[in-house]
C-alpha positions in Angstrom: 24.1 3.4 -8.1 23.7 3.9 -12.0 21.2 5.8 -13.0 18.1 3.8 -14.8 17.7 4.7 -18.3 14.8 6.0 -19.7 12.0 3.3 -20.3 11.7 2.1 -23.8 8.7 -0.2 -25.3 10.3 -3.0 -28.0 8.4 -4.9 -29.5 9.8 -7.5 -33.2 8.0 -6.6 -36.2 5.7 -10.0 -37.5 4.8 -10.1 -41.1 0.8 -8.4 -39.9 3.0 -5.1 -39.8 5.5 -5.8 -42.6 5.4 -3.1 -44.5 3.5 -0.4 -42.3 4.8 2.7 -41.3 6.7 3.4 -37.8 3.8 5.6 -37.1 0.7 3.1 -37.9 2.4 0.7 -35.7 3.3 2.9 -32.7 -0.3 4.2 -33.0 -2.0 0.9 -33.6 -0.2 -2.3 -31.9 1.8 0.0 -28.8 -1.5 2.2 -28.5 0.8 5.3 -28.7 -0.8 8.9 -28.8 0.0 11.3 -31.0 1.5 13.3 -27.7 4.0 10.9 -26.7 5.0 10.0 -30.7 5.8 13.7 -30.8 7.5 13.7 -27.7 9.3 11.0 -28.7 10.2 12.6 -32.3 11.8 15.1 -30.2 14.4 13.5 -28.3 17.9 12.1 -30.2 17.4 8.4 -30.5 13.8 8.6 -29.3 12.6 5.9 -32.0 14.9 3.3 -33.4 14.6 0.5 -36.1 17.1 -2.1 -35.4 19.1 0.4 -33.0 18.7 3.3 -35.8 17.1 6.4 -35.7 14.4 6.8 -38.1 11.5 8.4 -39.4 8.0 7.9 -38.7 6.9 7.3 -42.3 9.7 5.0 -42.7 8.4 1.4 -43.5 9.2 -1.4 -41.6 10.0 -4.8 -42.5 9.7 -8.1 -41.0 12.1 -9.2 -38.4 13.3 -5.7 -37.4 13.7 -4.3 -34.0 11.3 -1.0 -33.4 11.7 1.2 -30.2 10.2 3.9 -29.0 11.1 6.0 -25.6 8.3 6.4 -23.3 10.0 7.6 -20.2 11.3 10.7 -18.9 14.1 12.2 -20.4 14.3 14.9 -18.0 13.4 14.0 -14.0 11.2 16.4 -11.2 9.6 18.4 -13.8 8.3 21.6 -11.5 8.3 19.7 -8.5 10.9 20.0 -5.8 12.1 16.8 -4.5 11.5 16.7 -0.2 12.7 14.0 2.0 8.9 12.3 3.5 7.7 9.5 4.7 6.2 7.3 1.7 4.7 3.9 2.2 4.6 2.2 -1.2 2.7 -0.8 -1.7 4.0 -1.8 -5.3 6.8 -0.5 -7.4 8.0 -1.3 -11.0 9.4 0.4 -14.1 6.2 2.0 -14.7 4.0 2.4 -11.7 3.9 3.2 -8.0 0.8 2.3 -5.8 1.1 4.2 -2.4 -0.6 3.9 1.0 -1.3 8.0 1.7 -1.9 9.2 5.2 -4.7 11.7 5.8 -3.8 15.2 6.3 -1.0 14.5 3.1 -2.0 16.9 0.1 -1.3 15.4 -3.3 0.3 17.7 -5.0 1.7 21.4 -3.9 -0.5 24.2 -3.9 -1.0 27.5 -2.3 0.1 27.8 1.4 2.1 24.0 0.7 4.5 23.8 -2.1 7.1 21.7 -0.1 5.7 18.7 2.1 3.0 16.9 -0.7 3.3 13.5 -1.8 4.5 14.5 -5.1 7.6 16.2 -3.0 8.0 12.8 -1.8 7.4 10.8 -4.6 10.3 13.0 -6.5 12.6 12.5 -3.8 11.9 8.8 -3.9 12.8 9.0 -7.8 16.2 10.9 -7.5 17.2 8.7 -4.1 16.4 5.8 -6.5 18.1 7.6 -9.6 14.7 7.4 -11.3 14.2 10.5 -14.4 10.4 10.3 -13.9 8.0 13.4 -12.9 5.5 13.2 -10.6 1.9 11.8 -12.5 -0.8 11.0 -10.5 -3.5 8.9 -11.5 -6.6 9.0 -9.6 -6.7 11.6 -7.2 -7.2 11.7 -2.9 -8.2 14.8 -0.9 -6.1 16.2 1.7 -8.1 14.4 4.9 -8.6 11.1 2.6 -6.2 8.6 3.6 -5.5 5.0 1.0 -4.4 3.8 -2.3 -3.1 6.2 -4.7 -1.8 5.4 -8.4 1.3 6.9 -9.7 2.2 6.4 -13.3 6.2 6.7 -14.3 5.6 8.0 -17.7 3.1 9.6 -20.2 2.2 6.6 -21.5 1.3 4.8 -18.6 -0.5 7.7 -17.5 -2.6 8.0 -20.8 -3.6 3.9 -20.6 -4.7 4.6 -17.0 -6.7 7.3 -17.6 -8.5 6.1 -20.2 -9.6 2.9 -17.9 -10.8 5.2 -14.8 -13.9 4.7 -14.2 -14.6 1.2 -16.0 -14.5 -2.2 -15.1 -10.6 -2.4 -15.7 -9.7 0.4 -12.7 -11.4 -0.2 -9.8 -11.3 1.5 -6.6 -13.6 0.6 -3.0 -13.8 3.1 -0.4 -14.4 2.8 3.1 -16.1 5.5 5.4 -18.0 6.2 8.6 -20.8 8.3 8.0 -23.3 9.7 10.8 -26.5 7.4 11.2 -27.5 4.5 8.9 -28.4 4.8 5.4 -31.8 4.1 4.5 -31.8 1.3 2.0 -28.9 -0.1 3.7 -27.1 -0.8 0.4 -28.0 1.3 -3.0 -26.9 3.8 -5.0 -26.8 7.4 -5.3 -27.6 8.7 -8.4 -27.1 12.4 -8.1 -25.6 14.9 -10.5 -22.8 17.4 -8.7 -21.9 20.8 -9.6 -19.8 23.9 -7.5 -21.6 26.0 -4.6 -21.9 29.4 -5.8 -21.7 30.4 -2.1 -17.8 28.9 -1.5 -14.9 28.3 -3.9 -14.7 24.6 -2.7 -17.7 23.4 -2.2 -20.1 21.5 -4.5 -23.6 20.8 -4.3 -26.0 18.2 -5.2 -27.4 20.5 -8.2 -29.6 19.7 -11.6 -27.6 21.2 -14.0 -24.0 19.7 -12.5 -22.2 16.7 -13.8 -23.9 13.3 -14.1 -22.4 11.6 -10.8 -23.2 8.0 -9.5 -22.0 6.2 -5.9 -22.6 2.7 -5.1 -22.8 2.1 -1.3 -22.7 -1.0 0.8 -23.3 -1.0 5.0 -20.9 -3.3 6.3 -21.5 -2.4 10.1 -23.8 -0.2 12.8 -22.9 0.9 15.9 -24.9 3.6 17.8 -24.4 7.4 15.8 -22.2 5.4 12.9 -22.0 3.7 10.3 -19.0 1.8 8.1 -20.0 1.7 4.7 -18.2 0.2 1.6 -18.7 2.3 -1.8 -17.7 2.5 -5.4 -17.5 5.9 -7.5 -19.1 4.5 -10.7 -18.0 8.3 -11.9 -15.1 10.2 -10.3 -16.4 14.2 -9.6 -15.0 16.6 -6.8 -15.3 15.7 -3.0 -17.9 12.7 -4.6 -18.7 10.5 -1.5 -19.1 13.5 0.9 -21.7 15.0 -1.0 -23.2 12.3 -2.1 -23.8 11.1 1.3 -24.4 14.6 2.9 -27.1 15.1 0.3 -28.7 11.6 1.8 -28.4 13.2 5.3 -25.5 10.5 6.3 -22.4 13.2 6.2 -18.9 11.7 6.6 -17.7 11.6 10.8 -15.3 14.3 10.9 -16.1 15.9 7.5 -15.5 20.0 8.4 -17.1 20.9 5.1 -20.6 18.7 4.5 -20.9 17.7 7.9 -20.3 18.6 11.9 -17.0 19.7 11.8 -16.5 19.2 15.9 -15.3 15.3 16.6 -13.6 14.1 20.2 -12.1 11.1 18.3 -11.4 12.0 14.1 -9.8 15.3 12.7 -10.8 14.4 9.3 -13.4 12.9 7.1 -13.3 9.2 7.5 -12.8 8.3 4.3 -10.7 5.9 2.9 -9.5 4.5 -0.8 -8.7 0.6 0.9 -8.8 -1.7 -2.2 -7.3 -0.2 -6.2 -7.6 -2.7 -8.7 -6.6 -1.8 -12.6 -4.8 -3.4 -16.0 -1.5 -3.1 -15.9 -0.6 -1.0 -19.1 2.4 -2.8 -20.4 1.7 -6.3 -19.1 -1.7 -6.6 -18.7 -1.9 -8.2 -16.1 -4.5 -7.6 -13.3 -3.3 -6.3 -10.3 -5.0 -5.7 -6.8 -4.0 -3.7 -3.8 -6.0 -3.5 -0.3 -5.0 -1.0 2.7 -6.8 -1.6 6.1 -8.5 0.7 8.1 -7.0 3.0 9.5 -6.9 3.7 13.1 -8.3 6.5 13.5 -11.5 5.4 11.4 -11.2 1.8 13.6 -11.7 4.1 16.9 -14.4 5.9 15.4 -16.6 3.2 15.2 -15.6 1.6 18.3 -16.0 4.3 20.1 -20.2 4.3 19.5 -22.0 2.3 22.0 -23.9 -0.5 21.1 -27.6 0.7 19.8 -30.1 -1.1 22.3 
């Protein structure tokens, strides 16, 4: 298998940019940052004009070719590439949109620098002969099993970013929380800040980050509930606190709520629908994941309410 080059962005220059310079159009009609110009000033043959290395003050004229390397030149990065089990919903030159498990850390950390996602997502990428590092774009605790973005590229990963949290990247959790919400749909308006009692903890605190969590009860059933919700902002361990702060903590959730469940080890969360604009294409793209189940015998496992 021959290895895949590095990806490239081409576009033809049309008489609106005769005349500009390289940089003005990388920066205004390919949306390029300054970051991955300068990256891309770095690397031999990094940005070409009709297959021709030049300068980003160079003026372009109509008709020409201009290319610009936005991929990898270099694959892994810090992250050692591990044989694991990866279930991957999409693939293409510039994204991947995986289905995690719970009890799968994102990325390595202390204790666990060897069996992460991103150890599996680099494997993937040298199995594949991909040169891409490990970039994750919206992020999944350790317990929380679903949809997870992973952009190829710095690019990619900078056009994502920039639409978390809008109307463009959408993301719709489900979860089982302990007794039923009280409006049965609403929001949570509450801003979030760090314990000063634990070093993972947050809090439901006045001076903490603005933090808002749109909930939807899709089902009862004696102690549970299945909810449907949408992070309108994106803080640290957001739906647990949210709902803990409520009084509804998360089945299974060891740090907001009762940690002791016959039927879940985790918190029964879970990311089951992504939506977002594809970067490059712009198309609109949606993913959904079912529930999982564990989650699916939580419920069922309530008795009716009489």
């Amino acid at each position: 298998m021959s290895q895949h080059p590095p990806r490239r962005l081409t576009i033809t220059v049309d008489e609106s940019l005769s005349g500009r310079t390289v940089d003005a159009i990388l920066r205004g009609r390919l949306h390029l940052s300054g970051t991955v110009i300068k990256c891309a000033k770095r690397t031999p043959g990094g940005i070409l004009l009709d297959q021709t290395p030049v300068f980003v003050t160079h003026r372009a004229e109509e008709g020409q070719r201009l290319s610009v390397l936005i991929g990898d030149s270099e694959a892994g990065g810090n992250v050692r590439p591990v044989r694991g089990c990866l279930s991957i919903v999409y693939e293409d030159e510039d994204i991947l949109i995986l289905d995690k498990p719970p009890g799968l850390a994102v990325h390595p950390g202390p204790g666990d620098q060897l069996h992460t996602l991103a150890n599996a997502v680099v494997f993937h990428y040298e199995a594949t002969e991909q040169r891409c590092r490990f970039r994750a774009v919206n992020r999944l605790d350790r317990g929380t099993s679903g949809l997870l973005c992973v952009a190829k590229h710095a690019y990619v990963q900078e056009r994502l970013t920039q639409q978390l949290h809008t109307a463009a990247f959408r993301r719709e959790y489900l979860a089982v929380c302990e007794g039923s919400p009280d409006p049965a749909d609403g929001v949570i308006d509450a801003p979030i800040g760090r314990d000063p009692t634990s070093a993972i903890r947050r809090m439901v605190r006045r001076d903490g980050k603005q933090a808002r969590t749109e909930y939807r009860t899709m089902a009862s059933r004696g102690a549970y509930t299945l909810l449907s919700l949408t992070l309108v902002t994106g803080r640290t361990h957001q739906i647990r606190v949210h709902l803990a702060y409520r009084g509804y903590p998360l089945a299974g959730d060891f740090l907001y709520g009762t940690e002791d469940n016959a039927v879940i080890a985790r918190p029964a969360l879970h990311c089951a629908a992504l939506s977002l604009i594809h970067p490059i294409t712009g198309q609109a793209l949606t993913w959904r994941s079912p529930l999982p189940d564990d989650m699916r015998a939580l419920i069922n496992s309530a008795p009716p309410r009489a």
